[in-house]
VMD Tcl script that draws the C-alpha trace (Angstrom):
set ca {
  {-26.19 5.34 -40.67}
  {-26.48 3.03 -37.81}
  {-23.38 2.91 -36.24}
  {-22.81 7.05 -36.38}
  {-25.83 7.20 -34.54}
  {-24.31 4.72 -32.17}
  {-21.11 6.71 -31.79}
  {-22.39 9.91 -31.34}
  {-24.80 8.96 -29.18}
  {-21.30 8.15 -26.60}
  {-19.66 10.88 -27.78}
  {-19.06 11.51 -23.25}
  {-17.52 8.28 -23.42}
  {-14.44 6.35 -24.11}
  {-14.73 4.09 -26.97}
  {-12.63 0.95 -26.69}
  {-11.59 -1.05 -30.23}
  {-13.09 -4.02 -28.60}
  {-16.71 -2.03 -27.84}
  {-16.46 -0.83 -31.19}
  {-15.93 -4.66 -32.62}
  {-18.86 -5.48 -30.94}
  {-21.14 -2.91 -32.59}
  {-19.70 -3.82 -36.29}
  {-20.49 -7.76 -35.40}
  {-22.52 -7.47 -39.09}
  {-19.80 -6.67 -41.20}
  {-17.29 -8.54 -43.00}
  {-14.23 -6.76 -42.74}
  {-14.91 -4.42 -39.15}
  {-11.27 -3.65 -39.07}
  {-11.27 -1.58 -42.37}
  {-14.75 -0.08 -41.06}
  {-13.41 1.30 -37.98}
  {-10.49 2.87 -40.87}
  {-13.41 3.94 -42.87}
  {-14.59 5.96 -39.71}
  {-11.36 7.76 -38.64}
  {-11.00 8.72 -42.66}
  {-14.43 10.43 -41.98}
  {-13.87 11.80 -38.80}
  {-16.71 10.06 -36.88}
  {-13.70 8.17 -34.73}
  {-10.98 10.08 -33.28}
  {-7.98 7.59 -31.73}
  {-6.56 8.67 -28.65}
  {-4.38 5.88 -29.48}
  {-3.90 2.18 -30.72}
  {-7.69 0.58 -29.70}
  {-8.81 3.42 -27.83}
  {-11.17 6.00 -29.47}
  {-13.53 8.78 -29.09}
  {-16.22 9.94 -31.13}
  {-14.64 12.06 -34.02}
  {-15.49 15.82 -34.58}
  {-17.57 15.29 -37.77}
  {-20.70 14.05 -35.48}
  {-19.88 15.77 -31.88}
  {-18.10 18.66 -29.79}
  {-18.69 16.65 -26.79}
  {-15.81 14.60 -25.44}
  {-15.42 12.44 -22.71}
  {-14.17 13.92 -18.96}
  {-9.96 14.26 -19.13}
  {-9.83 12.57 -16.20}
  {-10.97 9.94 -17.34}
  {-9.50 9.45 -20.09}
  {-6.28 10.17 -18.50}
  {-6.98 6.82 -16.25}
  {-7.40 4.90 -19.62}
  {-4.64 6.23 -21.84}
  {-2.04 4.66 -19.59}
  {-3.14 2.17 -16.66}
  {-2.52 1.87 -13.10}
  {-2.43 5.28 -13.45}
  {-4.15 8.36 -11.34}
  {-4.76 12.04 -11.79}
  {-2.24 14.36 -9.53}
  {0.23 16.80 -8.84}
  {-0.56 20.21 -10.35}
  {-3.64 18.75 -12.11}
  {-5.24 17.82 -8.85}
  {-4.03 20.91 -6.61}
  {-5.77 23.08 -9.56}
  {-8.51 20.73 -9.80}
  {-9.25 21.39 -5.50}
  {-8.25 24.81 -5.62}
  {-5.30 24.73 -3.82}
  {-2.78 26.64 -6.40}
  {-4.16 29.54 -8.59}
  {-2.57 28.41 -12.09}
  {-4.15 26.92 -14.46}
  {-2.86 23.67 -15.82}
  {-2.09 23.23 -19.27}
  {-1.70 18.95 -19.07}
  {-3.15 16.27 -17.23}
  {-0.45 15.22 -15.27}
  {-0.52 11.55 -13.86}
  {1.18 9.01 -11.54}
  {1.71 5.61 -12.83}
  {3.75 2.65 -11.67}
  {5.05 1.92 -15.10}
  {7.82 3.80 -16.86}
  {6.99 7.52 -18.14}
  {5.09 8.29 -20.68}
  {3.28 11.47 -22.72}
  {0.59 11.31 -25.72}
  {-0.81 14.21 -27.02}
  {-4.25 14.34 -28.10}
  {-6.54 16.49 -29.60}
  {-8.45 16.66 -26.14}
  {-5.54 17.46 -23.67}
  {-1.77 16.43 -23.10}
  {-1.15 14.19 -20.69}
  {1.93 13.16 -18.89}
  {2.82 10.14 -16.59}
  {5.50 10.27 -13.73}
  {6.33 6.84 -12.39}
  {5.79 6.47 -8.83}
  {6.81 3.64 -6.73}
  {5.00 1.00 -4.64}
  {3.76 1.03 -2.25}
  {3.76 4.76 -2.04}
  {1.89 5.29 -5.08}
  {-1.40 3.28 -3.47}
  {-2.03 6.10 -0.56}
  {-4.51 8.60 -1.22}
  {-6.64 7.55 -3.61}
  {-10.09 8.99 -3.96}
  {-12.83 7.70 -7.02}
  {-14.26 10.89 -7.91}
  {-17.70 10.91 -9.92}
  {-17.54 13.14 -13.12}
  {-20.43 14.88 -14.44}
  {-20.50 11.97 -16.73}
  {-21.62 9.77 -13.94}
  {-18.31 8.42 -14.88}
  {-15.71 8.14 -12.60}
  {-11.56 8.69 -12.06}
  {-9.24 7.84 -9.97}
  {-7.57 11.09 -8.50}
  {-5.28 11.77 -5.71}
  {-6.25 13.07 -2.06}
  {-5.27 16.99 -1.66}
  {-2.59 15.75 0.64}
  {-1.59 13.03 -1.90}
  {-1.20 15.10 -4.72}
  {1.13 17.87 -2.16}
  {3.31 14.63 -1.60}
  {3.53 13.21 -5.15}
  {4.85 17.04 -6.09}
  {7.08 17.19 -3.21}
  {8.11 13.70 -4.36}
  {8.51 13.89 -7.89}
  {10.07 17.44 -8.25}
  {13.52 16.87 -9.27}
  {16.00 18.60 -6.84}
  {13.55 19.21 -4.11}
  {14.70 18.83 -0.73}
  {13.13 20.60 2.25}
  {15.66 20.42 4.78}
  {13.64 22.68 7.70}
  {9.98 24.33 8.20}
  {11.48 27.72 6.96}
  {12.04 25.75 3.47}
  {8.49 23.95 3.78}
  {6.86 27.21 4.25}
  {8.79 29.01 1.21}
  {8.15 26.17 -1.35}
  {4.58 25.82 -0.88}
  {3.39 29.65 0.73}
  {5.78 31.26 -1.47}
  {6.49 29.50 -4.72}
  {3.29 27.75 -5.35}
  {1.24 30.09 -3.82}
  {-0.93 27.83 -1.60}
  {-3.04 29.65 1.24}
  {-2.12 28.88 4.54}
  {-5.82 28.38 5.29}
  {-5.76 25.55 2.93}
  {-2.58 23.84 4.01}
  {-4.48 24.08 7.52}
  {-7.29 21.98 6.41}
  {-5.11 18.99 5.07}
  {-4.91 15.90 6.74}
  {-1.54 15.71 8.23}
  {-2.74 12.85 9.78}
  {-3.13 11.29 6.74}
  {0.60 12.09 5.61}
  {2.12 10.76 8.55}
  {0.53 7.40 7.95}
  {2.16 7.29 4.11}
  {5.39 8.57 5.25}
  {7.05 5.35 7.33}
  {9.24 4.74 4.30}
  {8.25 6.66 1.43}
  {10.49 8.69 -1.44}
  {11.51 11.85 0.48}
  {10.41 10.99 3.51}
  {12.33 13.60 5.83}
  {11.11 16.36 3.17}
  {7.40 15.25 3.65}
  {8.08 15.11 7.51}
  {9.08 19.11 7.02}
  {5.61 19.76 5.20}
  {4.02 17.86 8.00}
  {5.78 20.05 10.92}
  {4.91 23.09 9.00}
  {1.32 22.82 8.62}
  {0.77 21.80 12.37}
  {2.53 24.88 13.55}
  {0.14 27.26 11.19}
}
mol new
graphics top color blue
foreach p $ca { graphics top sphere $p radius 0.5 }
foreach p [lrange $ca 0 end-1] q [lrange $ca 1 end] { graphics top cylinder $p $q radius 0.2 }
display resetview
């Protein structure tokens, strides 16, 4: 059938209720279609007007990252996520955990779980990078030294209240090399840090890592 062939031929790709419209233009009811599909597993929703191509027709799925960009928007990929992602903590994540400037928010899929923190403005704009999957798609995910901040940030409790305490959280609790904390950009940090959530806690980080 024509438009399984369509599907699975994007199973790498997100599949938006309006794309999908457009590809059922020749039938009368496209609504109860697109039903029709999910019943038959060629459409999997990741939720309301966003799909995937179901597990009947394909294994493949589209990049987490990006789908974590479109299941909840302005959003970006960070914290543990991204430190695993650049190989700065040796744990394995077990969500895709995002930043978002709306309230937060969790959906479980069959793909991955993924979690939103809000983040305010205009702290939540530093640090960006758009990172090409092997999808030729691409993401929006945090800088290393973003994503350090935005866990420093959003951890509940967390104050850092000298270089000793710096040092402990991220050496000694997360397990980050000091080699790697010596290649971040502390430059970088100090230009996101005028008036930013936690800002004498991120100055800490920033004294620590320059006296490595």
């Amino acid at each position: 059938m024509e438009i399984t062939r369509i599907i699975g031929s994007h199973a790498d790709q997100l599949l938006p209720h309006q794309l999908l419209m457009s590809w059922l233009k020749g039938y009368k009811r496209p609504n109860d279609k697109i039903l029709g599909l999910k019943a038959q597993g060629i459409l999997e929703p990741l939720k309301k007007v966003l799909y995937i191509a179901g597990p009947s027709i394909s294994e493949t799925k589209p990049d987490a990252f990006l789908i974590a960009n479109h299941l909840l928007g302005p959003s970006y990929v960070s914290v543990e996520t991204a430190l695993s992602f650049y190989g700065l903590i040796p744990e394995r994540v077990y969500e895709i955990s995002s930043m978002t400037t709306k309230a937060p928010r969790s959906f479980k899929t069959t793909v991955e779980r993924f979690t939103y923190t809000r983040l305010p403005l205009p702290h939540y704009s530093f640090g960006l990078n758009m990172l090409q999957l092997p999808s030729n798609q691409y993401a929006i995910v945090a800088s290393r030294e973003k994503a350090l901040c935005d866990k420093i940030v959003t951890t509940s409790g967390l104050i850092l209240r000298s270089v000793r305490n710096a040092y402990d959280y991220l050496v000694e609790d997360m397990r980050i090399d000091e080699s790697a904390l010596k290649d971040l950009d502390t430059n970088a940090i100090q230009e996101w840090i005028s008036d930013p959530p936690k800002r004498d806690s991120l100055g800490m980080v920033v004294k620590m890592i320059e006296q490595l």
